[in-house]
C-alpha positions, 0 to 999 in steps of 0.5 A: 069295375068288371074284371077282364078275363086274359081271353079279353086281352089277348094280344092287346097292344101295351100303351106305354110302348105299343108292343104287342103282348100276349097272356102268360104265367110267371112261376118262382121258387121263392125259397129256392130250388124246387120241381115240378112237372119235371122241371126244376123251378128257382128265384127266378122267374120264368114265363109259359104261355099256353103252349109252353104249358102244354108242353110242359103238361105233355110229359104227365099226359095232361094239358096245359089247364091241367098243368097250371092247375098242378102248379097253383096248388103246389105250395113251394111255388107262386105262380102270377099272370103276366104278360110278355111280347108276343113273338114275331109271326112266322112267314 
C-alpha cells in the first residue's frame, strides 16, 4: 500500500463526522517540563499546524520545516502527525 504524503490529504473530510480536518503535529514532554524554541513543552499535548510552526520558528529566525526538524531531533520530546478540525473560513 503507497504511503500518502500530508499534502495529499490536506483538508480531507473525516468520514466518521464529516468535519473538515487539516494536517498538524502533536509535540509532548512525555517526562515532564521541557523547552524548546522558546516554549515550554509538558504532558500534554499540544498541536501546531504550519503557520503555528512558523511562528514558533519566527523567534529563531527559521521556519516552520526548519523548527519541526529542531523538534524531531530533541530527544526529551515526541512529536507525531495529527490532525485536528480545520477552522472556519473568515468572511
Amino acid at each position: 500500500m503507497a504511503k500518502t504524503s500530508p499534502s495529499a490529504t490536506e483538508g480531507a473530510a473525516d468520514p466518521a463526522t464529516s468535519i473538515e480536518t487539516e494536517f498538524c503535529v502533536a509535540v509532548t514532554a512525555p517526562a515532564g517540563p521541557h523547552w524548546r524554541l522558546g516554549r515550554r513543552f509538558g504532558r500534554e499535548a499540544e498541536t501546531f499546524d504550519e503557520a503555528e510552526l512558523a511562528a514558533l520558528g519566527l523567534s529563531r529566525g527559521i521556519g516552520a520545516e526548519d523548527a519541526l526538524a529542531v523538534l524531531r531531533a530533541d530527544p526529551m520530546l515526541a512529536v507525531v502527525p495529527d490532525r485536528r478540525p480545520k477552522a472556519p473560513a473568515a468572511d
